[in-house]
Legacy VTK file of the C-alpha trace (Angstrom):
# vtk DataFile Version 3.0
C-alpha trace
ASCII
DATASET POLYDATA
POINTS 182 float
30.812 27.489 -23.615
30.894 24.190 -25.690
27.849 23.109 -24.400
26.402 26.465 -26.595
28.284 25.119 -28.914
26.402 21.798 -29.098
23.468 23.096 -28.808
21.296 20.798 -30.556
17.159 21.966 -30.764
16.023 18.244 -32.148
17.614 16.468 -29.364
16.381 19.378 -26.919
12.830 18.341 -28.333
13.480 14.710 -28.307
14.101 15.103 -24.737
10.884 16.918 -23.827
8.922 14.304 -25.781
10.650 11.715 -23.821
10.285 13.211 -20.213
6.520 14.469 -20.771
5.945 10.842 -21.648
7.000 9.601 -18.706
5.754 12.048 -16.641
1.955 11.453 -17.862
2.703 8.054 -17.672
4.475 7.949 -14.375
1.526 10.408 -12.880
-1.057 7.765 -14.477
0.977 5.124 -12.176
1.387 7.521 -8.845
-2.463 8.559 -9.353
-3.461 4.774 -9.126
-0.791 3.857 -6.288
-2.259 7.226 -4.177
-5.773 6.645 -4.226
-5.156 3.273 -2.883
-3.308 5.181 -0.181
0.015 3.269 -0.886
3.815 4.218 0.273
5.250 4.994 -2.620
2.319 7.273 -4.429
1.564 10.284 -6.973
4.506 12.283 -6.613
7.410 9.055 -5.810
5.863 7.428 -8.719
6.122 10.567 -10.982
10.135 11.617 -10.026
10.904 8.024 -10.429
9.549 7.680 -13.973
11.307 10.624 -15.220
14.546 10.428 -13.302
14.429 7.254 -15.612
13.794 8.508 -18.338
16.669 10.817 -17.826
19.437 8.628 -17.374
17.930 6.048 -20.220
17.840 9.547 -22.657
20.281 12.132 -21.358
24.057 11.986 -21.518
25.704 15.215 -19.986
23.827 17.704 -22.347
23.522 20.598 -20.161
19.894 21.972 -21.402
18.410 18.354 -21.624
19.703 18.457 -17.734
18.220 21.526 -16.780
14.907 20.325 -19.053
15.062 17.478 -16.584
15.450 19.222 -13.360
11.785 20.958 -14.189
9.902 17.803 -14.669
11.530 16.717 -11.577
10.609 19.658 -9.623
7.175 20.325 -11.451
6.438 16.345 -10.410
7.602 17.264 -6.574
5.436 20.792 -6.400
2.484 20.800 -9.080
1.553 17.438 -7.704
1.434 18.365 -4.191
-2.110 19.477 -4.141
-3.388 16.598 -6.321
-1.780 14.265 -3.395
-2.987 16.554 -0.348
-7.012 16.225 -2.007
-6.787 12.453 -2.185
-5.593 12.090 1.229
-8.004 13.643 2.604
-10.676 11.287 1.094
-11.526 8.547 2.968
-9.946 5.177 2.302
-13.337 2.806 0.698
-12.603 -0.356 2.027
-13.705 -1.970 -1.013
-10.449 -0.542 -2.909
-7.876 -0.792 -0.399
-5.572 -3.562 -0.250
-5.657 -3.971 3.682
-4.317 -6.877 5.739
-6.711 -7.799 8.011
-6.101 -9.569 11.245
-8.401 -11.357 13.594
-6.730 -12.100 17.202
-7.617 -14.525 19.503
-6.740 -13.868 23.680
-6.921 -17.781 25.426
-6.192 -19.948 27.959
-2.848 -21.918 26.928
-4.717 -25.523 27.980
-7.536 -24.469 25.541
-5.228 -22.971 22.893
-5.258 -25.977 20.115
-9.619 -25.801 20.882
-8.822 -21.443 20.127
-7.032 -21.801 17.051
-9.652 -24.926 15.547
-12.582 -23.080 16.470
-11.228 -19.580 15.642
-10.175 -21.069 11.712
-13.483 -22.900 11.661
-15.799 -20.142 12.362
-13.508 -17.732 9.550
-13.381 -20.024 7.133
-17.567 -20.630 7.056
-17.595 -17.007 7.098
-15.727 -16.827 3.814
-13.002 -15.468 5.231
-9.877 -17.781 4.296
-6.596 -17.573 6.839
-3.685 -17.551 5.406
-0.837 -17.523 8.260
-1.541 -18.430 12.054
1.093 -17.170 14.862
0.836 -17.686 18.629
2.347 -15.694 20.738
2.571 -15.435 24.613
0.116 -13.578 26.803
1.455 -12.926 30.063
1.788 -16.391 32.212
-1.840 -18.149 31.765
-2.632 -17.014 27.886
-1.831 -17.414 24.668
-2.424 -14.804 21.946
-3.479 -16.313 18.234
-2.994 -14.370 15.282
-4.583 -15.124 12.354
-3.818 -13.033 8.696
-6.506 -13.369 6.512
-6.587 -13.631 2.549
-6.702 -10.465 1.036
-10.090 -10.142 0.526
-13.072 -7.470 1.031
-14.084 -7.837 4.783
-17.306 -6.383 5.399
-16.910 -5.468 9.234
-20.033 -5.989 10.978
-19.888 -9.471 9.428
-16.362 -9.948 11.092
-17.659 -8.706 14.165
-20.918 -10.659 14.514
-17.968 -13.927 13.746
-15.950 -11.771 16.599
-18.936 -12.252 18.889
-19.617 -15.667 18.103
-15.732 -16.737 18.870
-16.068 -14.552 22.652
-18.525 -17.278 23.277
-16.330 -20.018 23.341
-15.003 -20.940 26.844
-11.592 -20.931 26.147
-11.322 -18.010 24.581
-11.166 -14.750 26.870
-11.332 -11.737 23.871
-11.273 -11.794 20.156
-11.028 -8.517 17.758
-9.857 -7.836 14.758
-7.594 -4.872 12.643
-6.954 -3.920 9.447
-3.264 -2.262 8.613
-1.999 -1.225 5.137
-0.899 -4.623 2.985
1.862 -4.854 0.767
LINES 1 183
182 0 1 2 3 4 5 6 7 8 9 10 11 12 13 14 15 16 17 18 19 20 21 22 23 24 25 26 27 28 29 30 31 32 33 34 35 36 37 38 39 40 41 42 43 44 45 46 47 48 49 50 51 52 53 54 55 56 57 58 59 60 61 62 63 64 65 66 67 68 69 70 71 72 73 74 75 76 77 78 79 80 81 82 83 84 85 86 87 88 89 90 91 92 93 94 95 96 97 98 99 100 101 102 103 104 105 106 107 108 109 110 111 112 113 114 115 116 117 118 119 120 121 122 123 124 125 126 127 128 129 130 131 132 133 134 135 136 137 138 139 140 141 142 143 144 145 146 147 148 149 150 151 152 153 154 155 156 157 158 159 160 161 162 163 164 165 166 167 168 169 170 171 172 173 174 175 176 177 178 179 180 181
């Protein structure tokens, strides 16, 4: 009953400025982060902008609580279908931030020839490496891994370079991938 008591309708409308506010803004975030097809996305974006907002705002008032518990629901249900609709749109390459991955499968004598030939042939491509791993392949071969920059890879370019590199005597298969990035 003292929460009746101190019932206060400014601060009740203070509140509902402050959580609408950061649930457009935290939607405007999420609806960025889920088109790009990222982890956290429309909806994680959304709760965690107003869950903020309520413990930056909100002491123990118990309507300014139950104010925030509809954001937080409206944010976990009303978004739903806005996230379901721009999953099922296709990913444009050209606006995903993908890590893309060329791998090399070689002899290990003509590993160091791999690797130099393999960096070579990306790099007049335009497409910069920025880590290189080895790893063993079984007892005669050596996989190479090479992460590229992020940038857009156009992918018949990367496999025309793909082709080029299966050429090479040492080298028994290349391909590439692309994964989500961070």
């Amino acid at each position: 009953m003292m929460a009746i008591a101190h019932y206060n309708p400014s601060a009740l409308l203070d509140t509902l400025v402050s959580l609408a506010t950061a649930f457009v803004l935290g939607t405007m975030i999420g609806l960025e982060r889920q088109v790009r097809q990222r982890t956290a996305g429309l909806r994680t974006n959304t709760l965690v902008a107003v869950g903020a907002a309520i413990f930056v705002s909100l002491g123990v008032r118990l309507a300014e609580a139950a104010l925030a518990a509809v954001f937080v629901l409206a944010s976990n249900t009303l978004l739903r279908p806005v996230v379901n609709r721009i999953n099922r749109n296709p990913l444009r390459e050209e606006h995903s931030e993908a890590t893309y991955k060329v791998y090399v499968v070689c002899s290990k004598a003509g590993q160091a020839n791999a690797r130099e030939q393999m960096q070579t042939m990306l790099e007049a491509a335009d497409y910069p490496v920025r880590e290189v791993v080895q790893h063993s392949f079984g007892q005669n071969e050596v996989e190479i891994e090479a992460t590229l920059y992020a940038t857009a890879v156009q992918p018949p370019e990367l496999d025309v370079v793909m082709e080029r590199l299966e050429r090479i005597e040492d080298i028994r298969q290349a391909f590439w991938s692309a994964g989500a990035g961070a």
